[in-house]
DOLUM-267717 format. One record per atom (N, C-alpha, C, O): residue in one letter; x, y, z; atom name. Coordinates in pm, whole numbers, plus 50000, padded with zeros to 5 digits. Example, Ala and Ser with C-alpha at 12.3 -4.5 7.8 and 13.67 -1.06 7.14 Angstrom:
BEGIN
<r r="A" u="51319" v="49431" w="50780" a="N"/>
<r r="A" u="51230" v="49550" w="50780" a="CA"/>
<r r="A" u="51320" v="49670" w="50780" a="C"/>
<r r="A" u="51424" v="49668" w="50846" a="O"/>
<r r="S" u="51285" v="49775" w="50708" a="N"/>
<r r="S" u="51367" v="49894" w="50714" a="CA"/>
<r r="S" u="51290" v="50003" w="50787" a="C"/>
<r r="S" u="51341" v="50114" w="50804" a="O"/>
***
This chain:
BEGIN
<r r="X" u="48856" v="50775" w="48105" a="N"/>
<r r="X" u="48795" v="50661" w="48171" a="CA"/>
<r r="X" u="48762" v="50700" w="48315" a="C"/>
<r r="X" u="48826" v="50774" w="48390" a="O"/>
<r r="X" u="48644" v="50632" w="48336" a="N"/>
<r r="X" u="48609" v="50696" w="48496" a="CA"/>
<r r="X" u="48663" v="50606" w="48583" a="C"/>
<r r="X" u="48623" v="50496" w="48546" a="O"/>
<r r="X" u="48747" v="50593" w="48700" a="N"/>
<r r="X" u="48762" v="50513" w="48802" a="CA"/>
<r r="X" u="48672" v="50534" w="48878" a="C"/>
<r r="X" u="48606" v="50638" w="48888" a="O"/>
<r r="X" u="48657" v="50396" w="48962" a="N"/>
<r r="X" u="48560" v="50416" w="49092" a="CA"/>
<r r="X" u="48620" v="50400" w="49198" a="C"/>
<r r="X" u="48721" v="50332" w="49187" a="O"/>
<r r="X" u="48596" v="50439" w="49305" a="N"/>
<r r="X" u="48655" v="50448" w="49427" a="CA"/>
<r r="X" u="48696" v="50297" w="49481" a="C"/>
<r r="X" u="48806" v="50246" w="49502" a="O"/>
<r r="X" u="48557" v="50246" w="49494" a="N"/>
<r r="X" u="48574" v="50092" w="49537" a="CA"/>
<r r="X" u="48688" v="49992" w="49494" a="C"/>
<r r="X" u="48759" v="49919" w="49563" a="O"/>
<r r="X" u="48679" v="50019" w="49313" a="N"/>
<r r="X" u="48776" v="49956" w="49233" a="CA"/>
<r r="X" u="48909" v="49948" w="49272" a="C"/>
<r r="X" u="48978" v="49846" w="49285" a="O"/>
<r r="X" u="48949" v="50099" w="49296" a="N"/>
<r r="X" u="49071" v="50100" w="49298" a="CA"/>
<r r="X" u="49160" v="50108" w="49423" a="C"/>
<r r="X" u="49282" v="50122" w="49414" a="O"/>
<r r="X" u="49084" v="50098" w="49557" a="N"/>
<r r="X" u="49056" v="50050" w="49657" a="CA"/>
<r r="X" u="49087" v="49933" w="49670" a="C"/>
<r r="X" u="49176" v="49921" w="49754" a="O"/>
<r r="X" u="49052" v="49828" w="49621" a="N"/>
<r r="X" u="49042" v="49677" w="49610" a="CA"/>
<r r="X" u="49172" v="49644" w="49509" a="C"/>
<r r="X" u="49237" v="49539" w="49507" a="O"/>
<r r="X" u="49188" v="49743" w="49440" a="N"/>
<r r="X" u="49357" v="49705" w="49350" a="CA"/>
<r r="X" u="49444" v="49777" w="49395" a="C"/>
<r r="X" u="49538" v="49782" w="49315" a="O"/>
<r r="X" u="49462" v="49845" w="49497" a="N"/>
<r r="X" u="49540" v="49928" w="49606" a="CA"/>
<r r="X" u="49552" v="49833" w="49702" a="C"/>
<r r="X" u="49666" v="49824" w="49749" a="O"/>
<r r="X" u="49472" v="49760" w="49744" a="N"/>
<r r="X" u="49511" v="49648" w="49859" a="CA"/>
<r r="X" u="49550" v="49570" w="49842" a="C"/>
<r r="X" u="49628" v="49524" w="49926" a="O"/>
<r r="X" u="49518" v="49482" w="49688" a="N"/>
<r r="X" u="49613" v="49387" w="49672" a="CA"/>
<r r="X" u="49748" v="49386" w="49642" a="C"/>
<r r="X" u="49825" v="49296" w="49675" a="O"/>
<r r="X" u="49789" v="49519" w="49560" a="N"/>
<r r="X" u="49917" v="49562" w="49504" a="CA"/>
<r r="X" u="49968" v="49565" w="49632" a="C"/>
<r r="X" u="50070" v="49499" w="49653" a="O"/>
<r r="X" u="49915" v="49634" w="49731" a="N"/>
<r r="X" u="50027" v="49652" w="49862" a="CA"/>
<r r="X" u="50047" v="49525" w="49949" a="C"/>
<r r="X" u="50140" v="49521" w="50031" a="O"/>
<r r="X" u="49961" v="49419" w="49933" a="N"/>
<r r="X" u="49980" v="49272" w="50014" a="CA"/>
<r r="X" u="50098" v="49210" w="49885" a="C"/>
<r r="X" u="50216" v="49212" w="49919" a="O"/>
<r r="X" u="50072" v="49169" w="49771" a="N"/>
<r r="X" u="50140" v="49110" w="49643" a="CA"/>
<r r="X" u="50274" v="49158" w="49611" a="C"/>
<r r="X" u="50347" v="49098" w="49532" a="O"/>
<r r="X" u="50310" v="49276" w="49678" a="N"/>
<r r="X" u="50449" v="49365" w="49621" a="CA"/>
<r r="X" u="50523" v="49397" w="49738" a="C"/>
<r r="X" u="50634" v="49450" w="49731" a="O"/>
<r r="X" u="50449" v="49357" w="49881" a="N"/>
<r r="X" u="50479" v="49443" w="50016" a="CA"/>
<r r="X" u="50543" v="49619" w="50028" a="C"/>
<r r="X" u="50637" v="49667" w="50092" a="O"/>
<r r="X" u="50430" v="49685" w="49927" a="N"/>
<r r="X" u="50465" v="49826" w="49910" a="CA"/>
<r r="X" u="50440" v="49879" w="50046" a="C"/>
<r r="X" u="50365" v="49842" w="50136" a="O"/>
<r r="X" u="50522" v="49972" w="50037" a="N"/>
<r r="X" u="50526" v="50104" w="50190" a="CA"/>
<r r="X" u="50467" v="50225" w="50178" a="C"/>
<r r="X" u="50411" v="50282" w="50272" a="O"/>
<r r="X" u="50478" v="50278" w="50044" a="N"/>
<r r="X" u="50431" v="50405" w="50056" a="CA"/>
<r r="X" u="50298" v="50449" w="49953" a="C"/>
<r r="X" u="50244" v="50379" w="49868" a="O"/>
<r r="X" u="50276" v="50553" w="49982" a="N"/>
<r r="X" u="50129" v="50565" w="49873" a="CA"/>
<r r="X" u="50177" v="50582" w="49739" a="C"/>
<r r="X" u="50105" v="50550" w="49644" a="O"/>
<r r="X" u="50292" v="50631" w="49722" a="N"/>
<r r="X" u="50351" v="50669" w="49615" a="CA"/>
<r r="X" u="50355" v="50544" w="49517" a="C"/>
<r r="X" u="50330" v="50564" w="49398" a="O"/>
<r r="X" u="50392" v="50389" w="49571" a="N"/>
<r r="X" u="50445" v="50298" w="49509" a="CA"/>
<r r="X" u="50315" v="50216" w="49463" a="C"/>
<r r="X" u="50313" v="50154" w="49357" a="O"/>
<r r="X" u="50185" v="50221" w="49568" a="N"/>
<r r="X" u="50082" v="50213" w="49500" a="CA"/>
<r r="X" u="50032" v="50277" w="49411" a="C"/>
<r r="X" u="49964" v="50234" w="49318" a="O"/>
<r r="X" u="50066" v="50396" w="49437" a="N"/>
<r r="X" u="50025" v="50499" w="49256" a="CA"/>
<r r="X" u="50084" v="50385" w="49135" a="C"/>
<r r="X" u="50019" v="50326" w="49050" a="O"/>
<r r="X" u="50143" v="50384" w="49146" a="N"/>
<r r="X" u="50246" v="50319" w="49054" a="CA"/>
<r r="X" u="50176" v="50141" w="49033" a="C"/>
<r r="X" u="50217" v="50084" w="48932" a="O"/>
<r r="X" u="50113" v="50089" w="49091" a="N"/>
<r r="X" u="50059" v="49986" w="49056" a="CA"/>
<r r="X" u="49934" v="50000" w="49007" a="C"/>
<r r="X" u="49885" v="49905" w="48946" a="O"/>
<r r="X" u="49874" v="50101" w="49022" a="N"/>
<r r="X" u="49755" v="50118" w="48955" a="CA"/>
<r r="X" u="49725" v="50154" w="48824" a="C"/>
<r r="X" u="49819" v="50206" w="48764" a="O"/>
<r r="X" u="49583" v="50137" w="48741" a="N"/>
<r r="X" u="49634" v="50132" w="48593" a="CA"/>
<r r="X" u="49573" v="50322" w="48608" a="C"/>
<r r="X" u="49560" v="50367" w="48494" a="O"/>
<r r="X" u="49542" v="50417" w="48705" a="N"/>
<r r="X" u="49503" v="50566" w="48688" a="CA"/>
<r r="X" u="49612" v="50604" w="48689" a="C"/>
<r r="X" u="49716" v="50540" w="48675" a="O"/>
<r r="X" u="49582" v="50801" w="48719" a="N"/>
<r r="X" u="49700" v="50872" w="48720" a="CA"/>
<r r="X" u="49710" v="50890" w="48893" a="C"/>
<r r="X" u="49620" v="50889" w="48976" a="O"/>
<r r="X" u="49873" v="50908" w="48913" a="N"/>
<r r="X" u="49826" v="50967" w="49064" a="CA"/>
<r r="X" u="49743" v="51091" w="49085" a="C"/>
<r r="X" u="49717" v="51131" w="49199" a="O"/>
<r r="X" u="49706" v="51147" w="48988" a="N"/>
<r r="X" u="49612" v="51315" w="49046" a="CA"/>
<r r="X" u="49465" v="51205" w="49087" a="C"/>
<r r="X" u="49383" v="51221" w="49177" a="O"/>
<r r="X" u="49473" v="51091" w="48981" a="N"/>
<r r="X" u="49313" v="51089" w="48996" a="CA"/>
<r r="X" u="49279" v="50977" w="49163" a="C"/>
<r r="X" u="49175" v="50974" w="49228" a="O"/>
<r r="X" u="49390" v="50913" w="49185" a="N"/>
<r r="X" u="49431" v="50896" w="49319" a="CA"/>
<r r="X" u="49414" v="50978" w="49443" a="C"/>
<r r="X" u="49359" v="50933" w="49544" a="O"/>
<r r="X" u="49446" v="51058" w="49438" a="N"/>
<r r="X" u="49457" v="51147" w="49494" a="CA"/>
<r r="X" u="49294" v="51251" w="49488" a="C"/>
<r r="X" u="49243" v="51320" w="49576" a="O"/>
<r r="X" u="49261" v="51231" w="49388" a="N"/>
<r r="X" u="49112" v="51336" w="49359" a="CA"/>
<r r="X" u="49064" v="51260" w="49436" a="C"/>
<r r="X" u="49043" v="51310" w="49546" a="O"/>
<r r="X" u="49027" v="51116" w="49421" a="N"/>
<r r="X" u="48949" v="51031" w="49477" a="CA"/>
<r r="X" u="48911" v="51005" w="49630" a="C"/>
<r r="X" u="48816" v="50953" w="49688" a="O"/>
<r r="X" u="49054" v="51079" w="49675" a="N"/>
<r r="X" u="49105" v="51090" w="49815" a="CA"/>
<r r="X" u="49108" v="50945" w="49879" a="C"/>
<r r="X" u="49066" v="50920" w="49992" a="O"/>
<r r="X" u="49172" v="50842" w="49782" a="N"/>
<r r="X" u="49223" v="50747" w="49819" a="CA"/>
<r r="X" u="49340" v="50711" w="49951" a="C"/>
<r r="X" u="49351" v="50611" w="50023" a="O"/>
<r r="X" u="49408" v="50823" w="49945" a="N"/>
<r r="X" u="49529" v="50812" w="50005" a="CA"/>
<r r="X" u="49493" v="50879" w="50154" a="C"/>
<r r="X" u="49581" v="50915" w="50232" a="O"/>
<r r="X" u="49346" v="50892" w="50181" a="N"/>
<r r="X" u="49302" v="50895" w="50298" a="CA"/>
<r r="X" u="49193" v="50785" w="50353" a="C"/>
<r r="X" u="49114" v="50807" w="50445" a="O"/>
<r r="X" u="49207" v="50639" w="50264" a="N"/>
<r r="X" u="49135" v="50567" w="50273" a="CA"/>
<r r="X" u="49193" v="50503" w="50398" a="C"/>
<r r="X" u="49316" v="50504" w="50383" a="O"/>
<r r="X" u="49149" v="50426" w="50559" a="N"/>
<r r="X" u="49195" v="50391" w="50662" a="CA"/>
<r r="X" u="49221" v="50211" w="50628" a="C"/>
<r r="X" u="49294" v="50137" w="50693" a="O"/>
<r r="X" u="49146" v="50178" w="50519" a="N"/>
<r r="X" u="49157" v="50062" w="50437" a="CA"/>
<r r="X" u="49376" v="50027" w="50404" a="C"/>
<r r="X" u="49453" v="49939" w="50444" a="O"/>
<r r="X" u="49393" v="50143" w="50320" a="N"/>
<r r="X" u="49517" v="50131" w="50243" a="CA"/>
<r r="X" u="49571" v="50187" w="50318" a="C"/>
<r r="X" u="49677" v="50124" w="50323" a="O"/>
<r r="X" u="49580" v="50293" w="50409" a="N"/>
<r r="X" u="49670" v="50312" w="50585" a="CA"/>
<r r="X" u="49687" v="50201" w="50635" a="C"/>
<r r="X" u="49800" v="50151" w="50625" a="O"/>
<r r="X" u="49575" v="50124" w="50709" a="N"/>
<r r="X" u="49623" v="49972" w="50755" a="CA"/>
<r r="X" u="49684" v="49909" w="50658" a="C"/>
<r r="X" u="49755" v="49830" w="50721" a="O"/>
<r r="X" u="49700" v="49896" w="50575" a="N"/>
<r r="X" u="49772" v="49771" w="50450" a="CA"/>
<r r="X" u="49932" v="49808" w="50510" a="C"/>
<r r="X" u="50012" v="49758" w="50590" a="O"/>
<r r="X" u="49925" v="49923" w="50421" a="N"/>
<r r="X" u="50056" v="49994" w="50459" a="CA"/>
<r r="X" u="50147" v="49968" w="50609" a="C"/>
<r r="X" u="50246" v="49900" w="50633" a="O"/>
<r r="X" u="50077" v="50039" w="50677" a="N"/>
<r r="X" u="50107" v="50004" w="50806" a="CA"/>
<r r="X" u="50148" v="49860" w="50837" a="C"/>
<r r="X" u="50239" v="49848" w="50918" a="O"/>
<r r="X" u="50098" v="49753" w="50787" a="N"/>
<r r="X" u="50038" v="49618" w="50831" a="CA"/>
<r r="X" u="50179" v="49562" w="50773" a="C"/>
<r r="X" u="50228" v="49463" w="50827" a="O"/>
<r r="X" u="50259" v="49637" w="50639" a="N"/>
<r r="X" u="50348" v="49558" w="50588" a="CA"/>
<r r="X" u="50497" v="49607" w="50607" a="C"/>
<r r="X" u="50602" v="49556" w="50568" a="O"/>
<r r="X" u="50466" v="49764" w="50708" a="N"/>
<r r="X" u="50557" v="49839" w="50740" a="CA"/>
<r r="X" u="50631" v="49718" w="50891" a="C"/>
<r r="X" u="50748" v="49683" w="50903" a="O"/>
<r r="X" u="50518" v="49683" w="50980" a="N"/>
<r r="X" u="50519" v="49628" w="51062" a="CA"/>
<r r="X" u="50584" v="49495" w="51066" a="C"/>
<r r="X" u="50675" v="49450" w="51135" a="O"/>
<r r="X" u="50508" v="49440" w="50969" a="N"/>
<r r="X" u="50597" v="49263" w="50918" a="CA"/>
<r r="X" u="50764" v="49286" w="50908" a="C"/>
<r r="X" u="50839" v="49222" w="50982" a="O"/>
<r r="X" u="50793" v="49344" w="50850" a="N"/>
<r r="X" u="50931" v="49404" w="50802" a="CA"/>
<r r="X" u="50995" v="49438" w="50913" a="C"/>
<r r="X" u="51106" v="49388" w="50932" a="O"/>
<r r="X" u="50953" v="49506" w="50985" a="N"/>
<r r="X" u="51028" v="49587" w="51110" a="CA"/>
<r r="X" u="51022" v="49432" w="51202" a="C"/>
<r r="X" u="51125" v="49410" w="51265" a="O"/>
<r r="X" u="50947" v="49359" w="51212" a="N"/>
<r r="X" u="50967" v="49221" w="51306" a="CA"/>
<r r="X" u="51026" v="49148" w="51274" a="C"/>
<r r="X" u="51088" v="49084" w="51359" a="O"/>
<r r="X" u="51038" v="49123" w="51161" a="N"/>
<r r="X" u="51106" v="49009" w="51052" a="CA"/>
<r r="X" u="51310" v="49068" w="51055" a="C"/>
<r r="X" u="51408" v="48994" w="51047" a="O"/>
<r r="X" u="51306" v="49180" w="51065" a="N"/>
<r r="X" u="51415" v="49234" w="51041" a="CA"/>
<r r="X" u="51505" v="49231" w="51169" a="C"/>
<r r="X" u="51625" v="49204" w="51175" a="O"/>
<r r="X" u="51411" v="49269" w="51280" a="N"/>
<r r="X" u="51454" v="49245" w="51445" a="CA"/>
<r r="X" u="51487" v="49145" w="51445" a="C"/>
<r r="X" u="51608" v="49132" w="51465" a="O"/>
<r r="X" u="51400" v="49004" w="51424" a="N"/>
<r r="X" u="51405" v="48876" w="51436" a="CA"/>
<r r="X" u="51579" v="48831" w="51379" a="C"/>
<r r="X" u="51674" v="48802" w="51451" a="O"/>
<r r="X" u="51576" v="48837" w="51268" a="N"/>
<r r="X" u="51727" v="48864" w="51200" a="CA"/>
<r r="X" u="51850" v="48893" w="51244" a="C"/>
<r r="X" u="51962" v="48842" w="51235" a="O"/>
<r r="X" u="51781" v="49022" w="51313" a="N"/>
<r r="X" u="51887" v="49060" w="51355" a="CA"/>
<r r="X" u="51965" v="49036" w="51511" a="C"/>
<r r="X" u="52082" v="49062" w="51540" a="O"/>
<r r="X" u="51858" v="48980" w="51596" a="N"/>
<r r="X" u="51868" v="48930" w="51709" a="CA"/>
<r r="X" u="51883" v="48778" w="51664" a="C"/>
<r r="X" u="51990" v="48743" w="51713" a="O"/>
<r r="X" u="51849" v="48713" w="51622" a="N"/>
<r r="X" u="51937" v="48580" w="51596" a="CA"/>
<r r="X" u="52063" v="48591" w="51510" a="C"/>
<r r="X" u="52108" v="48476" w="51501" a="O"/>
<r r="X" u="52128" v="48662" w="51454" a="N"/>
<r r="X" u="52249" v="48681" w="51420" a="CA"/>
<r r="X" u="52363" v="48683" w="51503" a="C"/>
<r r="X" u="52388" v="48748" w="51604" a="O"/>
<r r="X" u="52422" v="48602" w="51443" a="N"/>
<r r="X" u="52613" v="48618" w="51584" a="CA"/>
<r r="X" u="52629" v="48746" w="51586" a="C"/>
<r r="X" u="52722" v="48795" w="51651" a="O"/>
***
């Protein structure tokens, strides 16, 4: 089956907003390809799914401070 770039692009961004994934690895894993073909595609240099990533790395790290600075 051929993937398209765009496609899986657009199901790489949602998996990582819907699951709050961190790494490229865990989006492999939500997608219905293989990771080689991920990777062929040179997805995992898309600045699209870097910001996602980043974006949910960030929530976490504030959310967690927050926590932890209002804690006795």
């Amino acid at each position: 089956m051929a993937y398209k770039y765009k496609n899986l692009e657009k199901e790489s961004l949602e998996a990582i907003v819907k699951y709050k994934l961190f790494f490229i690895a865990d989006v492999c894993s939500y997608l219905p390809c293989h990771y080689a073909t991920f990777y062929d595609l040179k997805l995992h240099e898309s600045d699209a799914i870097k910001d996602a990533l980043t974006k949910v790395k960030t929530d976490l790290k504030v959310s967690m401070r927050s926590k932890w600075y209002k804690s006795s």
